[in-house]
C-alpha positions as CSV (number, residue, x, y, z in Angstrom):
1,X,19.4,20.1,-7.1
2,X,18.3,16.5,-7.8
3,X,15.4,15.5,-6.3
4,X,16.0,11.9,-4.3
5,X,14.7,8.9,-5.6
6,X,12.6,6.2,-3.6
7,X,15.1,4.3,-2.7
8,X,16.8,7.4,-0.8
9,X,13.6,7.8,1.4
10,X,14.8,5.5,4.5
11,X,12.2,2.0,3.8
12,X,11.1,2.9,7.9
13,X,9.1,5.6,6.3
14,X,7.8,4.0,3.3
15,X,6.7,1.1,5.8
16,X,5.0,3.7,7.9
17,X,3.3,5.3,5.1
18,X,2.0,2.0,3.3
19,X,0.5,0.9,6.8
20,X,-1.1,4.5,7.2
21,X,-2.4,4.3,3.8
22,X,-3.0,0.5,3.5
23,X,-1.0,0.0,0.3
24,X,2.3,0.8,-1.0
25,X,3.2,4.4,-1.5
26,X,4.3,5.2,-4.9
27,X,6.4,7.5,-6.3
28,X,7.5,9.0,-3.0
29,X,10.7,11.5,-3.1
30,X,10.7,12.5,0.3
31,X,8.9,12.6,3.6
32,X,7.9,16.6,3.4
33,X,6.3,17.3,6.7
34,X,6.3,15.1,10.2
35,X,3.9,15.5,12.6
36,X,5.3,16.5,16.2
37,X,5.2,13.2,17.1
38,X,7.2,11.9,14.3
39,X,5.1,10.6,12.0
40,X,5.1,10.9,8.2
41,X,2.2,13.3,7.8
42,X,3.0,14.1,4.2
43,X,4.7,12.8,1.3
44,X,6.2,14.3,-2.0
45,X,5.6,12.7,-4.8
46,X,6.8,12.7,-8.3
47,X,5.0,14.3,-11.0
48,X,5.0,10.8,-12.9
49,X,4.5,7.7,-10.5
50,X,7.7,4.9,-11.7
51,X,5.0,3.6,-14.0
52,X,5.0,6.6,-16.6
53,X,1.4,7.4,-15.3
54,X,1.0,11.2,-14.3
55,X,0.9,12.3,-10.7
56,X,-0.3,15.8,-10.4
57,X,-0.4,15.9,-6.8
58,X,2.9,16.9,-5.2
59,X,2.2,16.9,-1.7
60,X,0.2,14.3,-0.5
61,X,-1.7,13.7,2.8
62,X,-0.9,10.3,4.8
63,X,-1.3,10.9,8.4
64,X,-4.8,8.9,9.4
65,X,-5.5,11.9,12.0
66,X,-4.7,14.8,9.5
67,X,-6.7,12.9,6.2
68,X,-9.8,12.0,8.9
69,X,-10.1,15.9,10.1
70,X,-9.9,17.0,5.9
71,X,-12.7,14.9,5.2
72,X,-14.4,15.7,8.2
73,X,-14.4,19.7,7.5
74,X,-15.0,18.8,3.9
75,X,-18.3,17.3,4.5
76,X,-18.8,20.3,6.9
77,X,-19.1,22.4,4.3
78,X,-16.0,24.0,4.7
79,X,-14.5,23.8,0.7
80,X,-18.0,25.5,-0.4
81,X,-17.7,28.3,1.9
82,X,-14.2,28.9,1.2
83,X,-15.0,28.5,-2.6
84,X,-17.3,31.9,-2.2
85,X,-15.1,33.7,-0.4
86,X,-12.4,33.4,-3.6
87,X,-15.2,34.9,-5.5
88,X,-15.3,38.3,-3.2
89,X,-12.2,38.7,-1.5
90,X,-9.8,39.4,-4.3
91,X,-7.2,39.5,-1.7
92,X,-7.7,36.0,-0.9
93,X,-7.8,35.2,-4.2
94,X,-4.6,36.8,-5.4
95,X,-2.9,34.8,-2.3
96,X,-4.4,31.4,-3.5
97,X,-3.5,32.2,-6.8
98,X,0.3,32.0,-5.7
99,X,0.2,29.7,-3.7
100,X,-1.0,27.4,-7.4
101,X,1.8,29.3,-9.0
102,X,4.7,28.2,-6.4
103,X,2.7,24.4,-6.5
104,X,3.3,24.7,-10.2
105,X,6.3,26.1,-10.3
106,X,8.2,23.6,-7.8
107,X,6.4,20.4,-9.7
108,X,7.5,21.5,-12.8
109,X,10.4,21.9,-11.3
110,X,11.1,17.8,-11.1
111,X,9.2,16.9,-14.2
112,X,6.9,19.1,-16.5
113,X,3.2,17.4,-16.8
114,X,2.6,20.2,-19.3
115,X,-0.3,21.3,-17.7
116,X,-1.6,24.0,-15.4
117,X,-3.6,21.4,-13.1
118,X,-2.3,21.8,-9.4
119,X,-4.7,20.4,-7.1
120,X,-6.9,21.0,-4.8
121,X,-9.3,23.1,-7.3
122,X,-6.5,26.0,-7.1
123,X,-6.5,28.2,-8.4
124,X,-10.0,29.5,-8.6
125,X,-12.1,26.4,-6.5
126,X,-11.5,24.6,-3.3
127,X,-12.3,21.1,-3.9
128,X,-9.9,18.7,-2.0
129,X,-8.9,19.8,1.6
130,X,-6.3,17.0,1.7
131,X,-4.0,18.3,-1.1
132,X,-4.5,22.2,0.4
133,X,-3.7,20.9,4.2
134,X,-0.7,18.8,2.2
135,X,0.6,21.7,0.3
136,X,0.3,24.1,3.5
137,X,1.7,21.6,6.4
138,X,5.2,20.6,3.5
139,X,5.9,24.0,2.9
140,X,4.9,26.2,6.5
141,X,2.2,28.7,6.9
142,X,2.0,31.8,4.6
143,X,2.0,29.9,1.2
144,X,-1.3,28.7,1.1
145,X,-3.9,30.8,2.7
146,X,-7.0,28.4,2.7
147,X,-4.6,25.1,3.5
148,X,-3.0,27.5,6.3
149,X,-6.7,28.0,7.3
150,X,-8.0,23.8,7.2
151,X,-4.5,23.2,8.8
152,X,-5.4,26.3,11.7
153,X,-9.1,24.3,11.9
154,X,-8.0,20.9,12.1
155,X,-5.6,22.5,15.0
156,X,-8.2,23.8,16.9
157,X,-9.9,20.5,16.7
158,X,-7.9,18.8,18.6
159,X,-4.9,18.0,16.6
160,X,-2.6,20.8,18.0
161,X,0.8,19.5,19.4
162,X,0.1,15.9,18.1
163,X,-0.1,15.9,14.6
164,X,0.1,19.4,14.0
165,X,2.6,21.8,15.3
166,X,2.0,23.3,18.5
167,X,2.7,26.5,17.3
168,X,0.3,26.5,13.7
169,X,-1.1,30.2,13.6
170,X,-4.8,29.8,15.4
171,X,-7.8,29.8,13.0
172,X,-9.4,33.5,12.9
173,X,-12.3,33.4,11.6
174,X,-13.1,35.7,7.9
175,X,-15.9,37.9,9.6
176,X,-12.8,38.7,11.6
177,X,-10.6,39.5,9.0
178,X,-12.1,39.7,5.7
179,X,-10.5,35.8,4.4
180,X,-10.4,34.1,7.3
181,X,-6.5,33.3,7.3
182,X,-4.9,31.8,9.8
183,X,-2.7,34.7,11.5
């Protein structure tokens, strides 16, 4: 399947993405998740930006509401927290490792960087909510465990129904559960 090219993503879109990041998206191939209200939320983006310069990051967070509520549970202390769990819940672990795995896999996919860099510190760190919220809200729960989980958060903070589905699994917390998923 060829992947579509920037000029295939209708220009409404690329307008409401440069005014929700304040510059001119690059590299866009699609629109990959919509918030219920319509709004890009997420974009994919090519492995190389039309520049030749490398782009690791597939899925990439737009919506104002979604990147304010990653960088909100970021400074929370939310990616540390999640970073220990990895280290005793091999469960957890072996689910976030797959979830880098599929990132990789679909990436290399469109264009080989010839490296194993994902994003988001996967697969053994958390250390960028935005790309694991990305990754989880493009591709639906049960891929990413710990973007399921930020997305299940930022739901319960008040974005359920507007930018996030109505119907994202509700956030359980790990004591609960052993990793916290969302279920």
């Amino acid at each position: 399947m060829t992947e579509p090219t920037d000029n295939e993503v209708p220009q409404q879109d690329l307008d409401a993405v440069a005014a929700q990041l304040g510059r001119e998206p690059r590299g866009v191939l699609a629109i990959a998740y919509r918030a219920p209200d319509g709004t890009p939320g997420v974009v994919k983006t090519a492995p190389r930006l039309p520049d030749g310069t490398p782009f690791p990051t597939l899925y990439y967070l737009t919506d104002p509401r979604l990147t304010a509520e990653a960088s909100r549970q970021e400074s929370s202390g939310v990616m540390r927290e999640m970073t220990e769990r990895l280290t005793r819940d091999p469960e957890l672990a072996a689910a976030y490792r797959r979830a880098h795995e599929s990132y990789l896999a679909e990436r290399n996919e469109i264009d080989s960087l010839g490296t194993d860099f994902t994003g988001g510190g996967m697969p053994d760190r958390v250390k960028c909510l935005h790309v694991l919220m990305a990754h989880s809200l493009a591709k639906g729960p049960g891929v990413n465990p710990l973007g399921d989980e930020s997305v299940a958060l930022a739901a319960d903070s008040g974005l359920r129904g507007t930018a996030i589905p109505a119907d994202w699994p509700r956030y359980v917390p790990p004591a609960a559960t052993g990793t916290g998923d969302a279920e």
